[in-house]
C-alpha positions as CSV (number, residue, x, y, z in Angstrom):
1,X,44.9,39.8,34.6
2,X,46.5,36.2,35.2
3,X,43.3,34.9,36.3
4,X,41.0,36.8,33.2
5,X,44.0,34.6,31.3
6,X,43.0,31.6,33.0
7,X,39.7,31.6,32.6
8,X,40.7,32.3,28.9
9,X,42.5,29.0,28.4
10,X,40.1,27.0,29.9
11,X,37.7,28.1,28.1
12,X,39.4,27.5,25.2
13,X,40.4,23.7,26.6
14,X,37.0,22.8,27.7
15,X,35.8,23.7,23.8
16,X,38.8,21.5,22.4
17,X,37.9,19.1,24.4
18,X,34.1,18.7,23.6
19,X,35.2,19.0,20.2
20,X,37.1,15.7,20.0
21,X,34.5,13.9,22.0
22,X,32.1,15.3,19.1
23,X,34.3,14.6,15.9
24,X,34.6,10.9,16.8
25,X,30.7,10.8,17.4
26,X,30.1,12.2,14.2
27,X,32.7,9.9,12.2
28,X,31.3,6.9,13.7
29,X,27.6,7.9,12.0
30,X,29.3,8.1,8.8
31,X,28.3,5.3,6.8
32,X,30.2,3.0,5.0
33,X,29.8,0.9,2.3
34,X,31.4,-2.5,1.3
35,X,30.4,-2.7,-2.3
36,X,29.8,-6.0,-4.1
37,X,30.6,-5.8,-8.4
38,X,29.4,-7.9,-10.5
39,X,32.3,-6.7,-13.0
40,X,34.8,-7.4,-10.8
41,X,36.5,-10.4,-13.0
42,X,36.9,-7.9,-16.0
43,X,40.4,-7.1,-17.2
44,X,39.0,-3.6,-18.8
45,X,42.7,-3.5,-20.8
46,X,42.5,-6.5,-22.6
47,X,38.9,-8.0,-22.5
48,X,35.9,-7.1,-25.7
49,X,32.5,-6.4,-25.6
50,X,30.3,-9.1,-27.6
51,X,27.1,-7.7,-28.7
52,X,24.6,-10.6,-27.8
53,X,21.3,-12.6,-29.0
54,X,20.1,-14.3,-26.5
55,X,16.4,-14.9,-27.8
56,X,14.6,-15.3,-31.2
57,X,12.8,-17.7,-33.1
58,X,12.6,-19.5,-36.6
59,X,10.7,-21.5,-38.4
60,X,11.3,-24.6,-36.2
61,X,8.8,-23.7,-33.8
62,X,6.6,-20.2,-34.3
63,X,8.9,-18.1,-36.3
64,X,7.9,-16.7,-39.8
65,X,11.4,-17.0,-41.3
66,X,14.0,-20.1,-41.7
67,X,16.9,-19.8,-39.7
68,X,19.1,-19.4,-42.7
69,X,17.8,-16.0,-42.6
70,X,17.6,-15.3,-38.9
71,X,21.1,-16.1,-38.8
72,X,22.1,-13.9,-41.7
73,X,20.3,-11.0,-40.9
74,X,21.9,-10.9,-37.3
75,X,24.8,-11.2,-38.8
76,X,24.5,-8.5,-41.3
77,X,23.5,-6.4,-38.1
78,X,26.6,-6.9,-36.6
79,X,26.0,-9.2,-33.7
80,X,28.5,-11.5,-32.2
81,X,26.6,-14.3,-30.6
82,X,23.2,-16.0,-31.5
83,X,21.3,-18.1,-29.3
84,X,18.0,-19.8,-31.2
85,X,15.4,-20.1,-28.7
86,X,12.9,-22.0,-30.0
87,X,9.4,-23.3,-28.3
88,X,9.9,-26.4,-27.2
89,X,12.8,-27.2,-30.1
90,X,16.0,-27.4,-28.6
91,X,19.1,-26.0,-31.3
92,X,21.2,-28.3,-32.4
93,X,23.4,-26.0,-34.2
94,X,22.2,-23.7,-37.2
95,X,23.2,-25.9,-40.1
96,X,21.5,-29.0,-38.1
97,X,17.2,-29.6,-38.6
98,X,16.3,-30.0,-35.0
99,X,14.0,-32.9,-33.8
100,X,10.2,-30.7,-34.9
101,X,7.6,-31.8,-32.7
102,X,3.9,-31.8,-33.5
103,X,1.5,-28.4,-33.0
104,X,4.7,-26.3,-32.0
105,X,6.9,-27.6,-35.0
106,X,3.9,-27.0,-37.7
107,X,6.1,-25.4,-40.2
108,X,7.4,-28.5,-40.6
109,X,4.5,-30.2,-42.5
110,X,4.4,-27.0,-45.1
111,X,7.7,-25.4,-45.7
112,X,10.7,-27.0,-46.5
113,X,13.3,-26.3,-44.1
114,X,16.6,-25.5,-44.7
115,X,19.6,-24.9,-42.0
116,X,22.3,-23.3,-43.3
117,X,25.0,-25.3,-45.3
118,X,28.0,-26.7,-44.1
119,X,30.3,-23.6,-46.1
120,X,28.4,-21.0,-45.1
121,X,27.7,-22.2,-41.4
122,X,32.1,-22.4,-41.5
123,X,32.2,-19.0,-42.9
124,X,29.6,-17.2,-40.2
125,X,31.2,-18.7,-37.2
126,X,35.1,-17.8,-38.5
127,X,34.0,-14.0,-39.4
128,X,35.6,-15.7,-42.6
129,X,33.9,-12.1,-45.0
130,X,34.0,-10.1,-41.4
131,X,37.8,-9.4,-40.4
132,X,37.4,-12.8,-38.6
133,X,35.0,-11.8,-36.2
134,X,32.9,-14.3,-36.7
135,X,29.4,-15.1,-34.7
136,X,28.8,-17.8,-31.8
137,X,26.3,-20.5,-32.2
138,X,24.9,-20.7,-29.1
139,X,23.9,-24.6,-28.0
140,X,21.1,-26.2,-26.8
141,X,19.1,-22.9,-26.8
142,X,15.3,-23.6,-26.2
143,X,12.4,-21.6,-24.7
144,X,10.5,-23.8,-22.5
145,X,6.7,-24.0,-21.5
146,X,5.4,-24.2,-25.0
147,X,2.2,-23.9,-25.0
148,X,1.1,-22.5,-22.3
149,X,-1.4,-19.4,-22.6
150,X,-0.6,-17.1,-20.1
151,X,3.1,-17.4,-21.5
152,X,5.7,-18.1,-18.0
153,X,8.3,-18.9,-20.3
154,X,11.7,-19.9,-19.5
155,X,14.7,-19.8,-21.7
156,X,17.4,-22.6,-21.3
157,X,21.1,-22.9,-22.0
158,X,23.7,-25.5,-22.6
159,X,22.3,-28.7,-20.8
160,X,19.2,-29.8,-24.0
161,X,16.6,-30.0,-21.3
162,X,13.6,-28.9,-23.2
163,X,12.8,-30.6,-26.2
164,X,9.2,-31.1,-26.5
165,X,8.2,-29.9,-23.0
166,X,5.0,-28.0,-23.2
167,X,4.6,-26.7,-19.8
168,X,2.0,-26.3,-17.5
169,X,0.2,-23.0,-16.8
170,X,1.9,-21.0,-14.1
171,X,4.6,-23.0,-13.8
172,X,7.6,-21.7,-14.0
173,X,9.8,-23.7,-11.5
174,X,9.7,-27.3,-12.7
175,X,11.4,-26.1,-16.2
176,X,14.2,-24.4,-14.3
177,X,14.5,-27.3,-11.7
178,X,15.3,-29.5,-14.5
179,X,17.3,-27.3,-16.0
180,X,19.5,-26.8,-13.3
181,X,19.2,-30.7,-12.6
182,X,20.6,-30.9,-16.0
183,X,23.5,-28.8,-15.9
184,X,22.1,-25.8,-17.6
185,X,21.7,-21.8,-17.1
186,X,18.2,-20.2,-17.4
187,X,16.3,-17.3,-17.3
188,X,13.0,-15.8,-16.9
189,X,11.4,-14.2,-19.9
190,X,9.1,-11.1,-20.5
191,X,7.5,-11.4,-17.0
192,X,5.4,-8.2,-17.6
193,X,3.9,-10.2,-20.4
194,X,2.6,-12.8,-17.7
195,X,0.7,-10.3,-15.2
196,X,-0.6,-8.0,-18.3
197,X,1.3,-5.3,-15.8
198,X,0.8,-2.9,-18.8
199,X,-2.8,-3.2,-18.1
200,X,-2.3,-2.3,-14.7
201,X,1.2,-0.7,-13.3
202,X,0.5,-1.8,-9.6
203,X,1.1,-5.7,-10.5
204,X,4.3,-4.9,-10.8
205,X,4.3,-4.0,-6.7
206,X,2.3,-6.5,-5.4
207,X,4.0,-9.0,-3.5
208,X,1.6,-12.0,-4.3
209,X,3.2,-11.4,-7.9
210,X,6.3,-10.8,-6.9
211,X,7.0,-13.6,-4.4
212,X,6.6,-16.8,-6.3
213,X,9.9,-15.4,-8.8
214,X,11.7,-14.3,-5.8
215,X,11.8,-18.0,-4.5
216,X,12.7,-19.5,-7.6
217,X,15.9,-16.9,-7.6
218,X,16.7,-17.9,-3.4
219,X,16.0,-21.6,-4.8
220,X,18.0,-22.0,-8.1
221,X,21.3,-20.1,-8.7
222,X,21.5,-21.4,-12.3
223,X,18.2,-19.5,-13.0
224,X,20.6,-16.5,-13.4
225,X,18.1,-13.4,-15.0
226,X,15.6,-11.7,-16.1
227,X,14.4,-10.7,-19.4
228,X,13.5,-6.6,-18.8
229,X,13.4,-5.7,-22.6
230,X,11.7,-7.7,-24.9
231,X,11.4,-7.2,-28.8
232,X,9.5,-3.2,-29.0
233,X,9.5,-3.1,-25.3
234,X,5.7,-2.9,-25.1
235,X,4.5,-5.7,-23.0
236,X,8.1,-5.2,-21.3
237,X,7.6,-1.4,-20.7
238,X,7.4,-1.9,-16.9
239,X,9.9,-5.0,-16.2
240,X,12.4,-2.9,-15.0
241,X,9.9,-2.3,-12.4
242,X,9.3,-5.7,-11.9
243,X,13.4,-6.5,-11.7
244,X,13.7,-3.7,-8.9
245,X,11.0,-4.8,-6.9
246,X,13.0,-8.4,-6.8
247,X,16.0,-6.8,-6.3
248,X,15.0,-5.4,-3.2
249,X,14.0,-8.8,-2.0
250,X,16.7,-11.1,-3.1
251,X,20.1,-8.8,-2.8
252,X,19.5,-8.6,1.0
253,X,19.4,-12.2,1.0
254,X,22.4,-12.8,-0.9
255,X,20.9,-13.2,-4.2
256,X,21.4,-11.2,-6.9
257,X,19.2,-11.0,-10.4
258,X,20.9,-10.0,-13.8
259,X,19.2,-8.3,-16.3
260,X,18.8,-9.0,-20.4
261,X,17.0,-7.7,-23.6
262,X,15.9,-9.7,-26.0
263,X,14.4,-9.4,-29.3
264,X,12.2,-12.5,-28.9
265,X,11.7,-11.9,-32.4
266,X,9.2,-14.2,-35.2
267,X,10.1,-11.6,-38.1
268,X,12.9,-9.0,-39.5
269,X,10.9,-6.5,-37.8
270,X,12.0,-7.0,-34.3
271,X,15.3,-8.0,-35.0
272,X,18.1,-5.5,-34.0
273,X,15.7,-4.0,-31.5
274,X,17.4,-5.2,-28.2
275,X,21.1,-6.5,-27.2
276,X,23.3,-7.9,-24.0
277,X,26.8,-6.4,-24.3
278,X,28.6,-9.4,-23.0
279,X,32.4,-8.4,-21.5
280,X,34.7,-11.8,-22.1
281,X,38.2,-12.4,-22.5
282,X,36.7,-14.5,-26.0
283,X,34.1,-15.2,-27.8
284,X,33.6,-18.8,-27.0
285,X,30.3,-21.1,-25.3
286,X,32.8,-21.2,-22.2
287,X,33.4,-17.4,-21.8
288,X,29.5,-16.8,-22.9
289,X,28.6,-19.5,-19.5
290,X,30.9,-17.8,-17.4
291,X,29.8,-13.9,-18.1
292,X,25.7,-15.0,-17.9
293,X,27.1,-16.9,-14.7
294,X,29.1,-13.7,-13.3
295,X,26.6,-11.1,-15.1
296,X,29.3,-9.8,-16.7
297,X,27.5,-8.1,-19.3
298,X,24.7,-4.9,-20.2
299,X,21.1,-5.1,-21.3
300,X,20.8,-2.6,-24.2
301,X,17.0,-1.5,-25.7
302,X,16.6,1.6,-28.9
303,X,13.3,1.5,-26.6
304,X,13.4,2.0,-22.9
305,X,9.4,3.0,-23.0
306,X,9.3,3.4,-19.7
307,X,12.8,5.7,-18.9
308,X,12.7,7.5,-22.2
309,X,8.6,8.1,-23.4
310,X,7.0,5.8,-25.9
311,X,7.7,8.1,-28.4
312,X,11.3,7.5,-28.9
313,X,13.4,5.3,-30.9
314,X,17.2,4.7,-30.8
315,X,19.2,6.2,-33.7
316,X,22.7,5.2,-33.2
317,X,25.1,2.9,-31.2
318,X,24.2,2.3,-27.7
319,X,26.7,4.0,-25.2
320,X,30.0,1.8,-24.7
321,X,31.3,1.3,-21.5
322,X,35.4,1.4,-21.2
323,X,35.6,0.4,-17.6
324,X,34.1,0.4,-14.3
325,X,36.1,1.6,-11.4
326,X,35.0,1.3,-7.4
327,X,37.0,2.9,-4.7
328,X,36.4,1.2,-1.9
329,X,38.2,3.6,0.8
330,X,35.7,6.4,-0.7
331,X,32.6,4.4,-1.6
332,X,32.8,5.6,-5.2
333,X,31.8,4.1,-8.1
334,X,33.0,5.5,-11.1
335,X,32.2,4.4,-15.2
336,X,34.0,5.5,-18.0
337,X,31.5,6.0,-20.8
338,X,32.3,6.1,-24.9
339,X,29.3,7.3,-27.1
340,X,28.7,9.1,-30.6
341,X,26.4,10.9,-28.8
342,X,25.4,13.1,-25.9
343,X,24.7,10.9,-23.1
344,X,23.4,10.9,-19.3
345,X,24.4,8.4,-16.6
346,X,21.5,8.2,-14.2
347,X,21.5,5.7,-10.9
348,X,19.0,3.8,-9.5
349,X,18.2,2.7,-6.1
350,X,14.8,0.7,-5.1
351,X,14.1,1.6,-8.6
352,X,14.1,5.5,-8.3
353,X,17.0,7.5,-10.2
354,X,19.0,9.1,-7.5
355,X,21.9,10.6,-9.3
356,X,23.1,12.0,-11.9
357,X,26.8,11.4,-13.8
358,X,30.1,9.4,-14.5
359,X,30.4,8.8,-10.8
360,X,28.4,8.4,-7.6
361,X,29.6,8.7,-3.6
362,X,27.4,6.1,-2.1
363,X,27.9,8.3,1.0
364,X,26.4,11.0,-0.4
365,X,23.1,8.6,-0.8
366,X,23.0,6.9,2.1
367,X,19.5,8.0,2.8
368,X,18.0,6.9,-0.4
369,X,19.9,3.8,-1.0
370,X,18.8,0.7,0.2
371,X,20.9,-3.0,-1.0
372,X,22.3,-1.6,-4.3
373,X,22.8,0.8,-6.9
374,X,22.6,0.2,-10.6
375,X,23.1,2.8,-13.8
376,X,21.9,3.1,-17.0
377,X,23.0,5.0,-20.1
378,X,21.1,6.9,-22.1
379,X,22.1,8.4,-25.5
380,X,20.7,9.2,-28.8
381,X,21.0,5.2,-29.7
382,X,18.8,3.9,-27.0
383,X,19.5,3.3,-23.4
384,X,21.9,0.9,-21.5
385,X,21.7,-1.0,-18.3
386,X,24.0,-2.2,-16.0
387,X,24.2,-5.3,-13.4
388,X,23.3,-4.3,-9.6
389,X,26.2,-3.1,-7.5
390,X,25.5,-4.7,-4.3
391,X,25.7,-2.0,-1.4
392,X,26.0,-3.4,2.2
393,X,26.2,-1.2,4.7
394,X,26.4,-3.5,7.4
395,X,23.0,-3.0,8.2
396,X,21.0,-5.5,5.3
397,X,18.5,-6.4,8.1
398,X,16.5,-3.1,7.3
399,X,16.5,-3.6,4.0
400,X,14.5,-7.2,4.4
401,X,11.4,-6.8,2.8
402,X,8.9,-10.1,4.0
403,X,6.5,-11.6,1.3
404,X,3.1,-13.3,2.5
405,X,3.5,-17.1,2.0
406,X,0.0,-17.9,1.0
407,X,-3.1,-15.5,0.3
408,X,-5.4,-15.8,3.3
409,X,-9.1,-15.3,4.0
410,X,-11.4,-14.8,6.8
411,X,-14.3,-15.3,4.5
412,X,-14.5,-18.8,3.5
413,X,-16.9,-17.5,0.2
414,X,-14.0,-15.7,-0.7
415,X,-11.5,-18.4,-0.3
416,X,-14.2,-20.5,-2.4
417,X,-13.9,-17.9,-5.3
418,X,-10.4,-17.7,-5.1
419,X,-9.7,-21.4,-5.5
420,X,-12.2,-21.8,-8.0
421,X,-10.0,-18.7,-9.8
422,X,-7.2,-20.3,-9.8
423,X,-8.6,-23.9,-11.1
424,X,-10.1,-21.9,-14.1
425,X,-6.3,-20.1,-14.7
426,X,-4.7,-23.9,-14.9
427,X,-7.2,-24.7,-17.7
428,X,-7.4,-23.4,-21.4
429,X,-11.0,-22.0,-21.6
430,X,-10.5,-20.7,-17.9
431,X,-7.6,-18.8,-19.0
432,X,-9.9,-16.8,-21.6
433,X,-12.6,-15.9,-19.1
434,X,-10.1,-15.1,-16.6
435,X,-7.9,-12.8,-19.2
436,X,-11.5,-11.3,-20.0
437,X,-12.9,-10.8,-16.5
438,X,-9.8,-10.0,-14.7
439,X,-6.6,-9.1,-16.5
């Protein structure tokens, strides 16, 4: 009997023992996250949420209205900060004319222009008729490359680097080198519009498209963004394609991309389409620097063509955001959402939704997520985006994704063609025949 007890008890050892040489094993596997937020600087308690403008036009470059009335009507629409964009025209403040240059500035030789008056101007900025909440005047605002046909625009901030720069096709990087050289933020507008991507979704994946973009973000930190809505969000239906793809390239070098919607808009029929929620302790050009610097801020559409079906149309207030809450011991990352409306939290990874909710366990995910997570909000007013959460877990070597540096070819016909394609792009009648033949 003692030794069927034995036996017994060692039995009973030898499995306790093989379990605690398994149970570390296993916890070692486990991964863990340390988790990168671009919200980090927010006090949620006492900072506001600034509904933003941060691209339109007037009659000072291709605009159909005179900014007197761009300016009220975002006003009357409730936003808190305006930024004039436009081509080639730096602002100079909305009751100021700009210097108007010729074949941009046209308007200039048949309407009479009129910035708004010195009262008025005092009264818009104060909020003086809005409970003193009144609306920022965004300096030195231009969109650069102003003529160019296949469109690589580039908005600028802050610095007055632009004025009368007309760009040269496919060039997006001397614009933003000057920019930076200058002092000034930038970033990257309606890049969907560039590749025709809604002609063709798989642009949007191909790394030759991708890769000249991504070196401009590795090369210039004041190039902070990317434009993924733009006015009805038609030639922008598949940026958010576009921004993930970068994303998955950049964020495991250390870079990461904000995101921005924009109305871009020429007439009162865009306008109010689009918004960045921008969270700042004030509304002031230094707290607007800082949160585009920080990306401090959500890109808001009534669209969202691509997440929510061409046929819909915000009706309503876009879903606010109260606060953002990681814990790091857990890998959680939790939001607190306000809405009038029902609304769904989804979060992306590598540009597929993986969850659903207030919250996600990054653990839970590990499978599916590569170098970040991001949400976005969807409710009866439109949808909302967030700013990538940067998810490392200590293993962003796999993630690394390689672009080609140059197109090659073993058939020196084919290299011929492809020169002689890219010669034809850099001209004006060659980008016609090459919109026609290829895009």
């Amino acid at each position: 009997m003692k030794s069927f007890s034995k036996k017994i008890i060692s039995a009973f050892l030898a499995v306790l023992m093989t379990a605690l040489l398994v149970v570390p094993s296993f916890a070692a596997e486990q991964v863990e996250y340390t988790i990168t937020n671009p919200y980090e600087t927010v006090d949620w308690d006492t900072w506001k949420t600034y509904k933003a403008m941060l691209h339109t036009h007037s009659l000072y470059s291709d605009g159909y209205l005179d900014i007197t009335e761009v300016v009220e009507e975002y006003y009357r629409q409730d936003y808190d900060i305006l930024a004039v964009t436009d081509h080639g025209v730096v602002n100079q403040g909305w009751d100021t004319v700009p210097e108007m240059i010729d074949l941009v500035g046209y308007n200039q030789y048949f309407k009479n222009l009129q910035p708004l008056d010195a009262e008025r101007y005092a009264e818009i900025t104060s909020g003086a008729d809005r409970d003193g909440r009144g609306m920022l005047d965004v300096p030195l605002g231009v969109e650069m490359n102003a003529l160019v046909v296949r469109k690589n625009h580039v908005n600028g901030f802050f610095c007055g680097y632009g004025q009368g720069v007309l760009g040269k096709e496919e060039d997006y990087e001397s614009v933003i080198a000057a920019t930076e050289a200058a002092g000034g933020l930038s970033f990257i507008n309606h890049p969907g519009d560039f590749y025709n991507v809604t002609a063709d979704i798989s642009r949007c994946y191909d790394p030759e498209n991708l890769r000249d973009w991504a070196n401009i973000y590795m090369k210039y930190e004041s190039c902070v963004g990317l434009e993924v809505f733009n006015e009805h969000d038609t030639v922008s239906k598949y940026d958010r394609i576009i921004w993930d793809n970068l994303l998955m390239y950049t964020i495991p070098r250390g870079r990461n991309i904000w995101c921005y919607g924009n109305d871009d808009a020429h007439t009162y029929v865009a306008m109010g389409l689009n918004a960045n929620m921008m969270v700042m302790p004030e509304n002031t050009v230094e707290a607007l620097r800082t949160a585009m610097e920080n990306g401090t801020s959500f890109a808001c559409s009534v669209y969202g063509r691509y997440e929510n079906g061409d046929d819909f149309f915000g009706d309503g207030n876009y879903a606010h955001v109260n606060r953002i809450d990681i814990d790091e011991d857990n890998d959680i990352i939790a939001v607190s959402v306000a809405s009038e409306s029902e609304y769904t939290v989804e979060w992306v990874a590598d540009g597929k939704v993986i969850a659903t909710g207030d919250s996600i366990n990054l653990r839970d995910y590990s499978e599916e997520i590569g170098s970040y997570v991001r949400f976005q909000i969807k409710n009866a007013g439109g949808i909302l985006l967030s700013q990538p959460f940067v998810c490392d877990d200590g293993n962003m070597e796999a993630c690394m994704i390689y672009y080609p540096e140059e197109k090659s070819y073993d058939n020196l016909v084919l290299q011929f063609i492809h020169e002689m394609i890219l010669f034809l792009r850099r001209t004006i009648v060659g980008e016609f025949i090459y919109k026609e033949l290829y895009l």
